[in-house]
C-alpha positions in Angstrom: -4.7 -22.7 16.2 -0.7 -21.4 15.9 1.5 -20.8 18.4 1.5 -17.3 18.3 4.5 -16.9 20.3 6.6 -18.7 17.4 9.1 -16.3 16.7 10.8 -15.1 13.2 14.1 -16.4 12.6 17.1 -13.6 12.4 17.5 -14.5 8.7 13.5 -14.2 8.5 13.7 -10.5 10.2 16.8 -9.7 7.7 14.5 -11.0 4.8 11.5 -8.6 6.0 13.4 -5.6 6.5 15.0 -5.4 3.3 11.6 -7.0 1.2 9.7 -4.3 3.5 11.5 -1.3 1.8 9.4 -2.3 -1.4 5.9 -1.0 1.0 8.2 2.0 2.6 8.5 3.1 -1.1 5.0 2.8 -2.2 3.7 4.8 0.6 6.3 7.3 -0.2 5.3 7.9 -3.4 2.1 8.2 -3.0 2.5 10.8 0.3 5.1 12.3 -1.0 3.1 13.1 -4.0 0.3 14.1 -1.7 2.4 16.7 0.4 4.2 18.2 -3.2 0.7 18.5 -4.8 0.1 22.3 -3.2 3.5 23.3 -3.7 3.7 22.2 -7.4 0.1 23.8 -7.8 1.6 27.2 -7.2 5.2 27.0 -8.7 4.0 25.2 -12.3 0.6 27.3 -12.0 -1.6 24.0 -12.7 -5.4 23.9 -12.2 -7.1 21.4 -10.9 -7.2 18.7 -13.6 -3.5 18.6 -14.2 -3.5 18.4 -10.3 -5.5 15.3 -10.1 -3.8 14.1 -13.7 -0.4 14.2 -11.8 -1.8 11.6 -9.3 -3.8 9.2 -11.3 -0.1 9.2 -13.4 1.2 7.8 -10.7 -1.6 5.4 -10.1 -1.6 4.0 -13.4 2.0 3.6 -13.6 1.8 1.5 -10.4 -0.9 -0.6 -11.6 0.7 -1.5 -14.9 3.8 -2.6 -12.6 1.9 -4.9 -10.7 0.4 -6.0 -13.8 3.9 -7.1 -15.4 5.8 -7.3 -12.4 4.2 -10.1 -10.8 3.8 -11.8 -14.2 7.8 -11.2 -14.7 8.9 -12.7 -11.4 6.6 -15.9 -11.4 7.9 -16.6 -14.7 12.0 -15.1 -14.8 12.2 -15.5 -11.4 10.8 -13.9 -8.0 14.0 -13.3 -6.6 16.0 -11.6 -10.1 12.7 -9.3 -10.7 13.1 -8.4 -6.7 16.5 -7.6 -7.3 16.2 -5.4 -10.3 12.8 -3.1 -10.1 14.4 -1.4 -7.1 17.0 0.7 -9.2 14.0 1.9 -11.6 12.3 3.3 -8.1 15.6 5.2 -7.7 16.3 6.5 -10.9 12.2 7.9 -11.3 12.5 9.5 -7.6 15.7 11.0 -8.6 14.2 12.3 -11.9 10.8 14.0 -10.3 13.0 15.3 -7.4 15.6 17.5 -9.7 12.4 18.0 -12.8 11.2 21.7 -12.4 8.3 21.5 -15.4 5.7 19.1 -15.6 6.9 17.0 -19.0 10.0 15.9 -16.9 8.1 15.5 -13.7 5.2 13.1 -15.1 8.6 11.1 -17.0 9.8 10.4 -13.4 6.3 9.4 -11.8 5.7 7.3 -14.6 9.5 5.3 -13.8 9.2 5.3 -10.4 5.3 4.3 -10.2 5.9 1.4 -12.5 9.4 -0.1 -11.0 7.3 0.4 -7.2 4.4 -1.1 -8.9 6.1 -4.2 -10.1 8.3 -4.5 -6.5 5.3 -4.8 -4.3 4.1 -8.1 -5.2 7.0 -9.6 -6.1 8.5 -8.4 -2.6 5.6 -10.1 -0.8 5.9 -13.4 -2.6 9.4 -13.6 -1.8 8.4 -13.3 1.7 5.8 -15.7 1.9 7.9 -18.7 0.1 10.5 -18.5 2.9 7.9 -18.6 6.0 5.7 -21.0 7.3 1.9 -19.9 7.3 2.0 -20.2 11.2 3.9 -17.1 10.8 2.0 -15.4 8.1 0.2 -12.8 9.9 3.6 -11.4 11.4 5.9 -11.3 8.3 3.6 -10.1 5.8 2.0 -7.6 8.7 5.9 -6.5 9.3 6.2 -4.6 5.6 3.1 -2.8 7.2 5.1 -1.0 9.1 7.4 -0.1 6.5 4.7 1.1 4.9 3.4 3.3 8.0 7.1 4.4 8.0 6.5 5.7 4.7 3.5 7.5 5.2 5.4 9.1 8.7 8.7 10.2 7.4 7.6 11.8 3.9 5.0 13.8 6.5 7.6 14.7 8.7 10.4 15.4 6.1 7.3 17.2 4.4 6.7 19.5 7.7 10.2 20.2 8.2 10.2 22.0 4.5 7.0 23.2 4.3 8.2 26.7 4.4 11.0 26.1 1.9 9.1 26.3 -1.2 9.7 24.1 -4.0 12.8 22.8 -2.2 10.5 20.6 -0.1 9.5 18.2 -3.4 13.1 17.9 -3.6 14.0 16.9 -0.7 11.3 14.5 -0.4 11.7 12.7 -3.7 15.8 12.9 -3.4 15.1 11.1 -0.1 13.0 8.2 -1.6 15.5 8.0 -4.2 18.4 7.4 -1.6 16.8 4.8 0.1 15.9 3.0 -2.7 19.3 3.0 -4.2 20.7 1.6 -1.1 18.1 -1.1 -0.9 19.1 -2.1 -4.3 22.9 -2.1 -2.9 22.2 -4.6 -0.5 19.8 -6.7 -3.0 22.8 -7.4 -5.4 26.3 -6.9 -3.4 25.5 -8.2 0.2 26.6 -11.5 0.1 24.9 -12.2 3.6 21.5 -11.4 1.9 22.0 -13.4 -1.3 22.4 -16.6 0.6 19.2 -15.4 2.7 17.5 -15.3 -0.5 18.8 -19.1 -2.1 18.5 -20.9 1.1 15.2 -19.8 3.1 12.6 -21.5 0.9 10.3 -23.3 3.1 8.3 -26.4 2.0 4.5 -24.9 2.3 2.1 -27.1 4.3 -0.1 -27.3 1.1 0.1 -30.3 -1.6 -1.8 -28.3 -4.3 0.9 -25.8 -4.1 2.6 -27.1 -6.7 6.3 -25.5 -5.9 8.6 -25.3 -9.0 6.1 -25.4 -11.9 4.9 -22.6 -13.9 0.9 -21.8 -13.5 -1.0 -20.0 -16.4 -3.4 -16.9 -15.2 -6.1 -18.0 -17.3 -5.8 -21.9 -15.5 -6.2 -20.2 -12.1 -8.7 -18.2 -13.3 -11.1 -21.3 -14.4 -10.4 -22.9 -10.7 -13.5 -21.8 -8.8 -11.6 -21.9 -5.8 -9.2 -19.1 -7.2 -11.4 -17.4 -9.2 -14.2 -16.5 -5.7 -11.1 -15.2 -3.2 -9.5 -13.2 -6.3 -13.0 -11.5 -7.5 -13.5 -11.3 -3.0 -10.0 -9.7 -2.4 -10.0 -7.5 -5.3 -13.1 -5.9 -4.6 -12.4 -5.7 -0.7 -8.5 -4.1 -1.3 -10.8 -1.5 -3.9 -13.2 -0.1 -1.5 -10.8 -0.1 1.0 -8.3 1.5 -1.3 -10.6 4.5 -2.7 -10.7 6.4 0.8 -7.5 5.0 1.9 -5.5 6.4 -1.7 -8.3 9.6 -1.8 -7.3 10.9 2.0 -3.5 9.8 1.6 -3.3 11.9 -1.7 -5.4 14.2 -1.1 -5.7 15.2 2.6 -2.9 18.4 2.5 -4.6 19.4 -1.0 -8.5 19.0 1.3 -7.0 20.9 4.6 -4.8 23.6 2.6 -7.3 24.3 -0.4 -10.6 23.8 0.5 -10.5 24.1 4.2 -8.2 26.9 4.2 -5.5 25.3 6.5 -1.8 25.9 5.9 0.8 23.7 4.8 2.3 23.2 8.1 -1.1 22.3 9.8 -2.4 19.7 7.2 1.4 18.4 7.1 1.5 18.3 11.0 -2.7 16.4 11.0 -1.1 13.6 8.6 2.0 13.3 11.1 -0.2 12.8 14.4 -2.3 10.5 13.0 0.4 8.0 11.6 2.3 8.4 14.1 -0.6 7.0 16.3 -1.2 4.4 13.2 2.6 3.2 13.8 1.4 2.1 17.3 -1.6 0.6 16.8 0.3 -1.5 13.7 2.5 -2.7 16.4 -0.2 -3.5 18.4 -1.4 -5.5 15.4 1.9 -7.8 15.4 1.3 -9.3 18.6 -2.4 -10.1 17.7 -2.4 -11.0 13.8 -1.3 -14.7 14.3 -3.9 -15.4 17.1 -7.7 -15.3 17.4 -8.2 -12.0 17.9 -7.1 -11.1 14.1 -10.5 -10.5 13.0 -12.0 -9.2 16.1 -10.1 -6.2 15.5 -10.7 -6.3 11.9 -14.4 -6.0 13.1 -13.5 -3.2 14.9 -11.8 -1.2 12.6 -14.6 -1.9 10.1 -16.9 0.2 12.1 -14.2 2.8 13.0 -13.9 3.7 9.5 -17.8 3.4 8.9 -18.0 6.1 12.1 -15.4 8.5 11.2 -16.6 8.9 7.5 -19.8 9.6 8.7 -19.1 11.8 11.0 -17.1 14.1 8.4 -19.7 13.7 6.0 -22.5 14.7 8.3 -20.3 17.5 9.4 -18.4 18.3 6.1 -18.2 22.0 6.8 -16.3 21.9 10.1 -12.3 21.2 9.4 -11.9 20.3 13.5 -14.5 17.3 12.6 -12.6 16.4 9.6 -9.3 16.4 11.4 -10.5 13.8 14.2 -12.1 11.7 11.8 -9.1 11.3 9.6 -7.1 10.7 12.3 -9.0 8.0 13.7 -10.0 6.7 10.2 -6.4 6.3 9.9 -6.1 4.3 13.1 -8.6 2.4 11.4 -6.7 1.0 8.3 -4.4 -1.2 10.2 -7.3 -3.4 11.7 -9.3 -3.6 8.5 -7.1 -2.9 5.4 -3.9 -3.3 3.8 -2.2 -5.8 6.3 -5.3 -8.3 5.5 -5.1 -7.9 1.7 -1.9 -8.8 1.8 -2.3 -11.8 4.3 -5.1 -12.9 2.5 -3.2 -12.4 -1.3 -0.3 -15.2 0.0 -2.7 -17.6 1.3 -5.8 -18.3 -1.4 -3.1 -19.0 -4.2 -0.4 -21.6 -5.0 3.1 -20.4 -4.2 4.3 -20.1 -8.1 1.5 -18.1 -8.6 0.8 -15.6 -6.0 3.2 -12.8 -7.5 0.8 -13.4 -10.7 -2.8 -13.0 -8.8 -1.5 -10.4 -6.2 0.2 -8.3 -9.4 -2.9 -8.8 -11.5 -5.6 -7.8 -8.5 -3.2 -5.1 -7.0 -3.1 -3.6 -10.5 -6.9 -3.9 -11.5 -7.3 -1.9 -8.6 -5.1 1.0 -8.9 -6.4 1.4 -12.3 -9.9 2.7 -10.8 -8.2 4.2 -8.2 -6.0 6.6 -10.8 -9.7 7.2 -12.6 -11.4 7.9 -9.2 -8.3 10.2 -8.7 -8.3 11.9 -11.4 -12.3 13.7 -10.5 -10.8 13.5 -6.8 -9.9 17.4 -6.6 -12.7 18.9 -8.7 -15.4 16.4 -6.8 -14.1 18.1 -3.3 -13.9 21.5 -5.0 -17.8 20.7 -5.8 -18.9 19.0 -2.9 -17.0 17.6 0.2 -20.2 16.3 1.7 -20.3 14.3 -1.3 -17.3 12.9 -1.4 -17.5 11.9 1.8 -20.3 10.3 1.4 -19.3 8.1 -1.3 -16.7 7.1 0.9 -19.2 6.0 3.6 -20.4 3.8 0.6 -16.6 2.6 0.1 -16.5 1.6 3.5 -19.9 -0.4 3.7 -18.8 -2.4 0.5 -15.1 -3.6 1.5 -16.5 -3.9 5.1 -19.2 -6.7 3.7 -16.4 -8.1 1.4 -14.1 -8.8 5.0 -17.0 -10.8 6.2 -17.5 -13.1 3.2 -13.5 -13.9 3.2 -13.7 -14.7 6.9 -16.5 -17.1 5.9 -14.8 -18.3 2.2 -11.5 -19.1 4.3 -13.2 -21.6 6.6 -15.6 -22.7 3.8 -12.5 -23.4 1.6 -10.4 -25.2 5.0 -7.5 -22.5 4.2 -4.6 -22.7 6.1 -5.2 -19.9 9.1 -3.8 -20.2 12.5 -6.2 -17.6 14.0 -9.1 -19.8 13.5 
């Protein structure tokens, strides 16, 4: 077992903080999104298929940027892809933030969803190359609160202009697109990062990692011992990813139009509970290099399996709803995201994890913008039932946790918690 009290190098923080933007961004999309969805209901006068069209858009483009993204920097170059998609973010947030019909709206999701896409794993990759596994659970945990951050400030910057009209999307997406042009800033002029970047590859503990030599999908794909964690993580980061995308998206357009709540309420429900995520992911830091990793993960498995339940058995009470997401959100620290990503820089060789995290990151945002696109007019026809088929969501990715536990020792992967 690792040292957990190992710490990250300055240069290592420096690394994180600016690679963490790319997970700040892709929650802010997506909330974002989330929080404009009412507003943009009632100023382009959309129903609710062009609603749930508006998200799955944004989906898609994601997924396709994982797709090529990762592809792109394991064969270009991690570090020039990392440096580049960053602008595109920019330049889509800027566009949906100023658009005021839906042709130019759906042009600057579809920018901004593929450049954030295609940043994610490539942003995760450059990460792991320049740590040592020891310190895995820590760095790649780290972007989690970026992403937390994400899902917190869009809520709160939401809040603050939820009486403003449709000067809130604006001010939401002009944000995004500000702190994504300033990311890029420091990407290509700071001279401090660049040499960061060209001098903080660490030699991996693994021989068959086979550093500096370019690894076909469809070779990894006839490994067996690729081919079982990729079909296991994908399937885990799907189930965990319907209810996780579905009440990210979707919770203001669940309190506000078929609960009945106002803006300000729903807005101010999503602030409480990330802002009680934020803590519990910090919590997670000290914890995620040491054995009590998937002890919580255990946890949070069945605090997600409770609070679904909970809101599905009482689907007509908004209070009931309201606890439940917030301690569902609690939840997604323990069991979710963080491990996916963990898990995604561990199974594969270095060269190659960009390719497998792009390519499983993208398969499953492509069901995810299908599931989202039925989201609105399946709660319009039946909470209960959607909540139950989140129950079933949770049982699945909750199995899938197990058997990775189990593949990981099976396979002798590299874990310190263990």
């Amino acid at each position: 077992m690792a040292n957990s009290n190992t710490k990250l190098s300055r240069n290592n923080i420096l690394l994180i903080i600016v690679a963490g933007i790319a997970s700040y961004l892709d929650a802010a999309l997506l909330v974002s999104l989330g929080v404009a969805l009412p507003i943009w209901t009632t100023a382009l006068n959309l129903n609710s298929w062009l609603v749930g069209l508006i998200s799955t858009t944004l989906t898609v483009a994601v997924a396709i940027g994982s797709f090529t993204g990762g592809w792109l920097s394991d064969r270009f170059g991690r570090v020039t892809v990392f440096n580049i998609d960053i602008f595109f973010v920019a330049v889509g947030s800027f566009v949906v933030a100023f658009s005021d019909n839906i042709i130019i709206l759906m042009i600057g999701v579809v920018i901004a969803g593929l450049a954030s896409g295609a940043d994610l794993p490539t942003s995760l990759a450059v990460i792991s190359e320049r740590v040592s596994k020891n310190l895995y659970g820590r760095a790649i945990s780290s972007t989690q609160i970026f992403w937390t951050a994400g899902i917190i400030l869009s809520q709160f910057i939401g809040f603050l202009t939820a009486k403003t009209g449709t000067a809130s999307p604006k001010v939401l997406f002009g944000w995004i697109g500000l702190v994504a042009f300033l990311n890029w800033c420091i990407r290509m002029f700071s001279k401090q990062f660049r040499q960061i970047e060209n001098s903080q590859v660490v030699t991996q503990e693994d021989s068959d990692d086979n550093r500096g030599a370019k690894i076909k999908l469809r070779d990894l794909l006839k490994n067996k011992n690729y081919l079982t964690p990729l079909i296991l993580l994908t399937t885990f980061y799907l189930f965990w990813n319907l209810p996780a995308n579905t009440w990210g998206s979707f919770v203001n357009y669940f309190l506000v139009t078929v609960d009945g709540r106002s803006q300000m309420f729903s807005t101010a429900v999503a602030l409480t509970a990330n802002i009680l995520c934020l803590l519990v992911n910090l919590i997670y830091l000290k914890i995620s290099d040491s054995q009590y990793r998937y002890k919580s993960m255990y946890v949070g498995i069945a605090v997600a399996f409770i609070s679904f339940s909970m809101a599905g058995v009482f689907s007509n009470f908004w209070e009931v709803f309201t606890v439940a997401y917030i301690f569902y959100s609690c939840s997604t620290v323990l069991c979710g995201e963080p491990l996916y990503k963990i898990w995604s820089q561990s199974f594969y060789p270095v060269n190659a994890r960009a390719t497998m995290t792009g390519f499983s990151y993208g398969l499953v945002r492509v069901v995810t913008a299908a599931f989202s696109l039925i989201t609105p007019t399946l709660m319009g026809y039946s909470p209960k039932l959607l909540l139950w088929i989140l129950v079933g969501c949770t049982v699945i990715f909750g199995g899938c946790a197990i058997a990775i536990v189990n593949l990981i020792n099976k396979l002798k992967i590299a874990d310190p918690t263990t």
